[in-house]
C-alpha beads as a LAMMPS data file, in Angstrom:
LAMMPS data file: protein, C-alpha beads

77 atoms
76 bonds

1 atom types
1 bond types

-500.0 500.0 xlo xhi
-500.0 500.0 ylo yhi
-500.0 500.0 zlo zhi

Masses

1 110.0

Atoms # bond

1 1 1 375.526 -229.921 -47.807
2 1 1 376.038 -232.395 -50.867
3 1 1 379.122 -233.519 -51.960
4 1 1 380.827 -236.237 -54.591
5 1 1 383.330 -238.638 -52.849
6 1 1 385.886 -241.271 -54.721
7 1 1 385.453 -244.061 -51.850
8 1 1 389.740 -244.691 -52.190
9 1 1 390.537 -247.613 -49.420
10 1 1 388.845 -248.855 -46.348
11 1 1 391.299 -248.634 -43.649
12 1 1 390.541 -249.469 -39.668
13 1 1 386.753 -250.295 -39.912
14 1 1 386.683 -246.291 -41.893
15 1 1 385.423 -245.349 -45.535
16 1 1 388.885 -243.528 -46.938
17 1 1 386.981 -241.033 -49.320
18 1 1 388.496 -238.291 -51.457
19 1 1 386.359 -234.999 -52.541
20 1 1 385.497 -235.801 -56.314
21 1 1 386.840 -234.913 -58.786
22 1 1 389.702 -232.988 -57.262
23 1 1 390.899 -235.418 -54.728
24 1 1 392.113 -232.865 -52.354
25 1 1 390.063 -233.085 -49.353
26 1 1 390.011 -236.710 -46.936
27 1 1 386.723 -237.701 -45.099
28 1 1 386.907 -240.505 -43.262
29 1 1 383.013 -242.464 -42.324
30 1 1 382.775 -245.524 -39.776
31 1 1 382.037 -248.406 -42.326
32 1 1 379.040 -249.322 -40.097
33 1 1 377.105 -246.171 -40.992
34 1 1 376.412 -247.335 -44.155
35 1 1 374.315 -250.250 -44.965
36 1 1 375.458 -250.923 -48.747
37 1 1 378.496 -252.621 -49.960
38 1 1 381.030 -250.201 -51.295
39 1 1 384.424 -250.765 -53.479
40 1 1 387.137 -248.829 -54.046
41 1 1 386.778 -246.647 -56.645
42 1 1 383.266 -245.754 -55.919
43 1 1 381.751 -242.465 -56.453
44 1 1 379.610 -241.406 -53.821
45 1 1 377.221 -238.850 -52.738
46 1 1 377.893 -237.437 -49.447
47 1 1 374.974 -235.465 -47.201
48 1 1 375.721 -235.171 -43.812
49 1 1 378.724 -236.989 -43.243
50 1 1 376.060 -240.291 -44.618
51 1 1 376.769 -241.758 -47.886
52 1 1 373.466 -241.275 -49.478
53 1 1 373.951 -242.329 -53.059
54 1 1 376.461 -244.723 -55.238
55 1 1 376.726 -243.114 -58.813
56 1 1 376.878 -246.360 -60.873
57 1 1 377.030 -244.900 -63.885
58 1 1 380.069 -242.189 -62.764
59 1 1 381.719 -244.848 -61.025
60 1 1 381.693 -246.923 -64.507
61 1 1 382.528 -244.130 -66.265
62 1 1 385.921 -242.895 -64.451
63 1 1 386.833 -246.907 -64.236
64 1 1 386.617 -246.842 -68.009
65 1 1 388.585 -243.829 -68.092
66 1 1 391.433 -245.197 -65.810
67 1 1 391.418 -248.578 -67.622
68 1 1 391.791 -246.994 -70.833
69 1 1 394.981 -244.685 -69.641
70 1 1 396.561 -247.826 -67.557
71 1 1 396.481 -249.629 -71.079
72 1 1 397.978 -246.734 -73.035
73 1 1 400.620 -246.515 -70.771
74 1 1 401.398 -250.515 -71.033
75 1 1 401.249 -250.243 -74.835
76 1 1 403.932 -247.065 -75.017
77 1 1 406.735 -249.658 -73.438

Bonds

1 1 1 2
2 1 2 3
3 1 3 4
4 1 4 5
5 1 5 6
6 1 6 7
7 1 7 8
8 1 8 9
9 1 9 10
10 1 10 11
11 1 11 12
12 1 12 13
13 1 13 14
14 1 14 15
15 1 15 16
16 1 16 17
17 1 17 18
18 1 18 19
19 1 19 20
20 1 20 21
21 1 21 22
22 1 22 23
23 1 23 24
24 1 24 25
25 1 25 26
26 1 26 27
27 1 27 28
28 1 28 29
29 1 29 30
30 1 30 31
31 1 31 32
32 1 32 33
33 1 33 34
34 1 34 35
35 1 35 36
36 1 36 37
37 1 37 38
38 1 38 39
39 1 39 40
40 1 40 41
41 1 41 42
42 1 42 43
43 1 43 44
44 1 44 45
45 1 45 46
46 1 46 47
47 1 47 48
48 1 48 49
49 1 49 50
50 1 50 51
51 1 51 52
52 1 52 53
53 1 53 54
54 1 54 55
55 1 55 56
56 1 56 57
57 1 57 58
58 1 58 59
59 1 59 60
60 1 60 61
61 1 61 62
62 1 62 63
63 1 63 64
64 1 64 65
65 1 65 66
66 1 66 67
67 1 67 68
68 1 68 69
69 1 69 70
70 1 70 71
71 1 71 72
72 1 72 73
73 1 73 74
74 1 74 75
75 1 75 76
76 1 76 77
């Protein structure tokens, strides 16, 4: 089974992912079963309960995204 994750915190030696894009569903992976570097805000592909993938170019994507709202909402002050 495949499945997109938002990596959101790393909490207690775990990967804190949320089911993308819907953010409903927590799965928590030991940091150690993962040889990469992760950072919040990642968007991951998920086989197995193993983080398989990084999507760079989703993960840039949705940061661009949230930037762009967090500044809209500083400008409407």
């Amino acid at each position: 089974m495949t499945n997109k994750y938002t990596l959101d915190r790393i909490e207690n030696k775990m990967y804190v992912l949320l089911d993308y894009p819907n953010e409903e569903k927590q799965l928590l992976i030991p940091v150690n079963k993962y040889n990469g570097e992760l950072a919040e805000g990642d968007i991951v592909v998920i086989e197995n309960d193993m983080i398989v993938e990084v999507l760079e170019q989703e993960t840039q994507d949705m940061k661009k995204k949230v930037s762009s709202l967090l500044e809209k909402l500083k400008n409407k002050k």
